[in-house]
N, C-alpha and C positions, 0 to 999 in steps of 0.2 A: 382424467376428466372428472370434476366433481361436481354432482348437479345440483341445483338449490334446491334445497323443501323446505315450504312456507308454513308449514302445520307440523315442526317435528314433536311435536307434543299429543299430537291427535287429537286436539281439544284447540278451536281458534281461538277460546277467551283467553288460557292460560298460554297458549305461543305467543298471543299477542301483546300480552302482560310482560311475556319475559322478552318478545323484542324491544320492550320502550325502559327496561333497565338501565341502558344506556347514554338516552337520552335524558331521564327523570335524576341519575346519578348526578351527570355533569351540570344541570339547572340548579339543582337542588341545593350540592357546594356553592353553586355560584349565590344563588339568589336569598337562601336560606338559614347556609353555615356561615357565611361570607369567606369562602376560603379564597386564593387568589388563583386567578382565572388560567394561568399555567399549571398550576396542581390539579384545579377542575377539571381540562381537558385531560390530564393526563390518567385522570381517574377516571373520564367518561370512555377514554379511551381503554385502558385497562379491563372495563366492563366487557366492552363490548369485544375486545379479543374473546373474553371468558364467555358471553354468552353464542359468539360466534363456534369457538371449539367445542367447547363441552355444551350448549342445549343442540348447537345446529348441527356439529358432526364436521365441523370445515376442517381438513387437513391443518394442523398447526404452522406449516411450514407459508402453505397458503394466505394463511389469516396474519402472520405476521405480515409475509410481502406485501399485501395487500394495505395494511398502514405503512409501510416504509412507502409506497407508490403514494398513496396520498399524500405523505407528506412534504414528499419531492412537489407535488402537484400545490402545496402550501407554500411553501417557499420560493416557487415560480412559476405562476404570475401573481402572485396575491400578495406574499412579503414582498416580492419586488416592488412593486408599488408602494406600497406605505413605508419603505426605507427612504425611498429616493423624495416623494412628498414631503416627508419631513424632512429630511435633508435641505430642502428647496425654501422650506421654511424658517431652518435653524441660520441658514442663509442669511436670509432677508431680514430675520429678527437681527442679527446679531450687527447689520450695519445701521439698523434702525428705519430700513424703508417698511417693516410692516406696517412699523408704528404711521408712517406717512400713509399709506393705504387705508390703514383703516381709519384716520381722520379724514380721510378726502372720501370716503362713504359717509361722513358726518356731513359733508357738501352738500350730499343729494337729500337726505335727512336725516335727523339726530334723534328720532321719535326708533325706539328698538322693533316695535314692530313691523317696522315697516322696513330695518335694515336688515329682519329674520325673514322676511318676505324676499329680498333680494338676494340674500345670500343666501340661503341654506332653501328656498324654493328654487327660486328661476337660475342660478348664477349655478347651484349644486346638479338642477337637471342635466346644463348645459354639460356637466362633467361625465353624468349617469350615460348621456345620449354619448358622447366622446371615448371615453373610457371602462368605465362601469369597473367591476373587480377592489368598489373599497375605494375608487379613486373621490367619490364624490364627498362622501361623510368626511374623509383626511380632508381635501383643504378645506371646506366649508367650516367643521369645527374647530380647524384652527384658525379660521378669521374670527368666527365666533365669538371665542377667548379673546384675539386681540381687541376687539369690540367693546370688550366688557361683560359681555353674559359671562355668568358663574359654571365650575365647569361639567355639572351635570345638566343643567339648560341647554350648554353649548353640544353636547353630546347628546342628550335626549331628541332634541327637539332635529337635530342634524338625521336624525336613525329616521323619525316622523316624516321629514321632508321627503327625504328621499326613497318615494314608495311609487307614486302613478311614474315615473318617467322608468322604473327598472326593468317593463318586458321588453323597452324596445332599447336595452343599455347595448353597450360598445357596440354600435352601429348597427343593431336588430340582431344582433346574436341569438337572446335566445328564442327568436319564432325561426330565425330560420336553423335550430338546433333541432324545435318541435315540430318542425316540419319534416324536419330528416327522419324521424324516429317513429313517425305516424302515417306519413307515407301520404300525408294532406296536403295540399294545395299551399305553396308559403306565402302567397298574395293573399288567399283564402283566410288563412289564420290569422296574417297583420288585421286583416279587417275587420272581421269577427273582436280581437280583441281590442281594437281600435272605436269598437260599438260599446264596451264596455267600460273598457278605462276613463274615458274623458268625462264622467258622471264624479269620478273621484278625482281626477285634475282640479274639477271644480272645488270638490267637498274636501280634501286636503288642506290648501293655503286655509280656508276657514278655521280644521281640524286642529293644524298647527298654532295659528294665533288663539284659538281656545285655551288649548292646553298652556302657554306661556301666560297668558294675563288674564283668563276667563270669559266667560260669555259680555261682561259690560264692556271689557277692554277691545275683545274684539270686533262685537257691533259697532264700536267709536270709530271703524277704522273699516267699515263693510265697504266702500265703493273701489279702496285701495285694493283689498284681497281679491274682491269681483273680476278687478282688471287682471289682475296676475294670474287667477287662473281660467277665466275663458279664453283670455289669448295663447296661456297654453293648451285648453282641451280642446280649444276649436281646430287651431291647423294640428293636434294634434288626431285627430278624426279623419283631416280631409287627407293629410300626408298618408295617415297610415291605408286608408280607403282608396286611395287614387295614384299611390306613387309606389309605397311597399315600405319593408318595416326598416329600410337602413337609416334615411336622416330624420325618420317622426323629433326623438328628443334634439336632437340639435337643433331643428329648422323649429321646432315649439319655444323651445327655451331661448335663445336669440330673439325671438318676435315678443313672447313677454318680458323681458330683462328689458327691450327698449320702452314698450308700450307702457311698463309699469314706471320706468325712469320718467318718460315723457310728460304721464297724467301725472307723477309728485311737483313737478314745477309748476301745475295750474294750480291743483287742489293741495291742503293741507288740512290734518284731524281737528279738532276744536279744543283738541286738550294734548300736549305733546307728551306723549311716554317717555321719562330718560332713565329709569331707575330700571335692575333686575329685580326687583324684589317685590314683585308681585302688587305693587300701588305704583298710580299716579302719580309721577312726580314732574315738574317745569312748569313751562310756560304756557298761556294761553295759547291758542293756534292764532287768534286773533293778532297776537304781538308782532310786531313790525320783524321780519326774518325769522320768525318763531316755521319751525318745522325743519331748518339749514342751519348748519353752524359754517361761517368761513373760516377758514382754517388759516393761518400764518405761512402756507406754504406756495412754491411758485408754479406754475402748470406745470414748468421743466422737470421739480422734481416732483409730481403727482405722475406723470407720465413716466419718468425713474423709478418710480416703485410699482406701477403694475405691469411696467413692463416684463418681470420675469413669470410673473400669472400671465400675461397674453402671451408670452414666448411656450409658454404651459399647455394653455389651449390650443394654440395653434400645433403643438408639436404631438399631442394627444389627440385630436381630431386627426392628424395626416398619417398617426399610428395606426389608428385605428381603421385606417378606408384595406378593403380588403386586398385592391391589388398590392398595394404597399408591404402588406403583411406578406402576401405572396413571394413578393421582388426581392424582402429581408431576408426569408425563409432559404430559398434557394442560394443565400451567398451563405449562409451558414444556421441549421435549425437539422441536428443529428436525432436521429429520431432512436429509442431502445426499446427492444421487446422487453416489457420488465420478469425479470427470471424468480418466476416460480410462482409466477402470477397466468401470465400470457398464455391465452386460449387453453386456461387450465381449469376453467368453472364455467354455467354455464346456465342461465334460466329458462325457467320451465313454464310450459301453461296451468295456469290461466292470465298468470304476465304478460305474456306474451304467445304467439298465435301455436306457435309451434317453438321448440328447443334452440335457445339461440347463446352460441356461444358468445363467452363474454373477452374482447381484448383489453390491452390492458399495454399500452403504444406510449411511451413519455416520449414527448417530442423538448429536444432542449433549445428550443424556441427563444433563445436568450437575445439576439438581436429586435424581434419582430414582437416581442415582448412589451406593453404599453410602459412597464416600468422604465425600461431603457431611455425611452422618447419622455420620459418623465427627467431621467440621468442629465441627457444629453442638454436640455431645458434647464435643469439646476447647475451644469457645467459651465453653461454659455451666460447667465445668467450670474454667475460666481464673476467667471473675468470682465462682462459690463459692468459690475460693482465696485470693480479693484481689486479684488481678491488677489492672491498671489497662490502659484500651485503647492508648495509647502502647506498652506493658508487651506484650501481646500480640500488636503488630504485629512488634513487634522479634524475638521470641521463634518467630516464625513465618516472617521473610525468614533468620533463621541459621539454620532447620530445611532452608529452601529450598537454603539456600548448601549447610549437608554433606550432601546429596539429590542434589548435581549430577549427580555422575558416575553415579549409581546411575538415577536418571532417566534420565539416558542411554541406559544400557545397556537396562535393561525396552523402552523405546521401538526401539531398534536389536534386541532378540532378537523383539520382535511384529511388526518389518519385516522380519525371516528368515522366518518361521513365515507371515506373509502372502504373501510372494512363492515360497514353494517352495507353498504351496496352489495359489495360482493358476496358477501355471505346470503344477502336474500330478507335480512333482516327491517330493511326497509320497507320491502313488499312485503312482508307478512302484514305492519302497519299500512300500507296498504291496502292492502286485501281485505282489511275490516271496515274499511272506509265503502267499498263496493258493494257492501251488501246490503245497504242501507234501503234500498227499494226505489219508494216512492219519491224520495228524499235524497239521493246521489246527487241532484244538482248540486247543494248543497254542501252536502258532505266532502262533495267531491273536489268542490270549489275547496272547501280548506285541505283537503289532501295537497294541494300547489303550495298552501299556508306550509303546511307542514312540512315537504318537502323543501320549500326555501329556508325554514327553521333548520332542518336537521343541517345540508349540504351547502348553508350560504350564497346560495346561485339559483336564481332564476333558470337560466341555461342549464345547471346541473338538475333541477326540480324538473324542468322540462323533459331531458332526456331520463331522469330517473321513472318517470310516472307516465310518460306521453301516451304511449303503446298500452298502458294500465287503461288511462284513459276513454283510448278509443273503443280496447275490448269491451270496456264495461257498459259503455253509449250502446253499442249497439247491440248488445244483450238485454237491455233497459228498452231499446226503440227510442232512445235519445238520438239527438244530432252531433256527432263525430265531433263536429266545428265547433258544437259550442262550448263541448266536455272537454275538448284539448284547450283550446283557447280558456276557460275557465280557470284552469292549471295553472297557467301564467298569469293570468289576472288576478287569482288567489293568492298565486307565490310570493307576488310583490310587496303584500301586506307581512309576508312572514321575514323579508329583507332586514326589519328593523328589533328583532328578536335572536338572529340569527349569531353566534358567538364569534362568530368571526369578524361580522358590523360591529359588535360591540366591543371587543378589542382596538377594532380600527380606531371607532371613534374616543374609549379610554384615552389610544395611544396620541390622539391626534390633540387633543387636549388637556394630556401630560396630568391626567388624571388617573395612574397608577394605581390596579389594587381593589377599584370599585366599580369594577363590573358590573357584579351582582346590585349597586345601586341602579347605574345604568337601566339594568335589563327590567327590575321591578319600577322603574319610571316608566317603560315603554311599551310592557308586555297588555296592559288592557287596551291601549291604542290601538295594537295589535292584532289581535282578537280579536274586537269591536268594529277594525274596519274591513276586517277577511271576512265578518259574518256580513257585513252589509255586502259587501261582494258576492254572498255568498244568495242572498237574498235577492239580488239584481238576477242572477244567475238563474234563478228558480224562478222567476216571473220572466225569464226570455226563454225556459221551456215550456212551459203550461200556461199562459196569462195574455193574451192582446190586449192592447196594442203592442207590448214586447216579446211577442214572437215574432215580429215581422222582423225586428233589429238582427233577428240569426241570419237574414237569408238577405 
């Protein structure tokens, strides 16, 4: 048994200098050197075995297992997904109903802000609230691309979108993750973070169309975004406050996708957007059909081409309900102690209350898996096309092939994120965030940012910090609820930085290699909207009338 020490230095400036080696190594290639983002991880990975062995003292034998586990844990459930997404997409391209798809979005309207509003807002949440794990960024930025946004738009602004709907992703996963690890109330904490999000529900869709066309572009278009997200923050409030955190994103995102479809057939902008490139370009709004284009196609085959995205949603949403996963599990989900890991380390206080050993259980959950119900949807969806099975096989080892290196990388960044946990190296970064005082709201609020950066998960940020969290509230005379809840609410913001998002969404947009674009597109977004969270967070400790919003 080897115990964590979060000060092996004796000195917390200089342990905690040397825990963020790993993560400043692998940003740095990405965003700096421009190296590519398989080399990155492998380097950030690299690191952090080295500063796990030799600063922290972890058994080598240890610190290796402990990235082959992560990696296992990259490749399924998180590659599984983004193989089969694409897949589902190389699909659909290849008989030409994307192409139908995304002209029958030209129907509803041809103005791009208002089709980034749908897709990669309300249509992406619906994926975050269903799936979560990468699923929403993959199809959104590849409708994106077939739209026409160029493909660092389509990737940037996809990583943006997809931020207020991620604490309550693949069906409230991670509150009731941070419920398990805190020992708090899990009605308690949807609430709680249910009082905080829906402030960014709001200020998102605005954030988003900022960032693509600027502040003139998007005041032209203020009463369209207004709709798209009250109708998401509102029922997203009342669900999570009155019901619990399992359908907040799906039962939100469903009522906006209509509400905002609904209000573009009355109203239309004054000036239609159709270019990417940052100007006005078309028609008056005033022009007779100016804001729709009709399309040359027949309902029969608009209804043929979305039908393998609803066969998608529907098959991801009934993946994801938790008896299902249950019912999968039990016919086949072989669970392994991983060897040479498994209740062989173990954290210490002030982490955590008292000494608590760390497991370390891969479950090969490969049926109950959202990737699978991703599979089974691209499968079903292959023979409604014509496909033929020869047809399909082929169509699926060339999804594999341009997947390589991207596979790689997810595998190689959930073996960083695995070996800095277990080593303690996380918590040390932690731990410097707790000391902050008067200002943990705050701080503490981006330690979720941070956590979701390092570990790509919500869920994982949750269970990596939660129990951090709570210790530190009530050392502070903080409220438990709001310090755990803030984690998540924080974390979200770090979703669209995190290197595994940005792979996803590189991969999803066939945007190879530019990572490091990617991530310096998103990273002040990023920061910018974790401190406002962060700031919310701090005026609902100390400040009426938002202290009454804790309780």
């Amino acid at each position: 048994m080897w115990s964590q020490v979060y000060d092996p230095f004796g000195n917390a400036v200089i342990s905690t200098l040397v825990a963020a080696i790993p993560v400043v190594v692998m940003l740095a290639a990405l965003a700096f050197f421009h190296i590519k983002a398989h080399i990155a991880a492998l380097l950030g990975l690299a690191s952090a075995l080295a500063v796990a062995i030799f600063g922290y003292s972890m058994p080598a034998t240890t610190a290796l297992s402990s990235a082959l586990f992560g990696a296992a844990n990259g490749l399924l459930p998180i590659g599984w997904i983004i193989l089969n997404v694409i897949f589902l997409y190389q699909l659909t391209e290849r008989r030409g109903y994307f192409k139908i798809m995304q002209e029958s979005i030209t129907g509803i309207t041809v103005d791009r802000r208002l089709q980034l509003l749908l897709v990669a807002f309300s249509f992406g949440a619906f994926f975050e609230g269903a799936g979560g794990f990468g699923t929403p960024v993959a199809v959104t930025g590849a409708m994106l691309i077939g739209l026409g946004f160029a493909p660092l738009a389509a990737s940037g602004l996809s990583l943006i979108a997809n931020t207020a709907p991620v604490a309550y992703g693949a069906l409230g996963t991670p509150i009731i993750a941070l419920a398990g690890v805190t020992g708090l109330d899990m009605l308690q904490l949807s609430g709680m973070v249910g009082r905080q999000l829906p402030f960014f529900s709001v200020i998102v869709p605005f954030w988003l169309i900022w960032a693509f066309c600027g502040f003139r572009g998007m005041i032209a278009i203020w009463p369209a975004v207004l709709i798209a997200g009250v109708t998401f923050a509102v029922p997203q409030y009342l669900i999570s406050n009155f019901h619990g955190p399992w359908l907040v994103d799906v039962g939100a995102a469903v009522i906006s996708m209509v509400c905002l479809t609904l209000f573009l057939k009355v109203w239309k902008p004054a000036q239609i957007w159709t270019s990417t490139a940052g100007k006005f370009s078309g028609s008056s709004g005033d022009a007779p059909n100016a804001g729709s284009e009709r399309h040359s196609y027949t309902n029969a085959e608009v209804m043929k081409a979305w039908l393998p995205w609803l066969i998608l949603a529907v098959l991801v949403f009934v993946w994801g309900i938790p008896e299902v996963k249950k019912a999968l599990d039990a016919i086949s989900a072989p669970k392994f102690q991983w060897f040479g890991l498994h209740d062989l380390t173990q954290k210490m206080p002030p982490v955590v209350a008292k000494p608590t050993v760390e497991h370390a259980v891969y479950a090969l959950s490969w049926l109950s898996a959202t990737g699978s119900g991703i599979l089974i949807a691209a499968v079903i969806s292959a023979l409604l096309m014509g496909y033929r099975f020869g047809e399909i096989i082929k169509v699926y080892l060339d999804t594999l092939w341009l997947l390589r290196y991207s596979l790689t990388t997810i595998a190689a960044m959930l073996a960083l994120g695995y070996t800095t946990r277990y080593a303690g190296i996380d918590s040390t970064l932690g731990l410097a965030f707790s000391h902050t005082g008067v200002f943990y709201p705050f701080f503490g609020t981006l330690l979720g940012w941070l956590g979701v950066a390092l570990t790509g998960s919500d869920t994982a940020s949750n269970v990596l910090f939660g129990g951090l969290q709570r210790t530190s509230a009530q050392q502070l005379g903080l409220n438990p609820l709001l310090m755990a809840a803030a984690n998540s609410s924080g974390g979200v913001m770090g979703k669209m930085i995190d290197a595994q998002s940005i792979v996803v969404a590189s991969t999803a947009t066939k945007w190879y290699g530019h990572e490091g674009d990617i991530l310096r597109y998103v990273f002040f977004h990023s920061i910018a909207l974790a401190c406002l969270v962060g700031i919310l967070v701090t005026l609902q400790a100390y400040v009426p009338p938002f202290t009454h919003l804790v309780h």
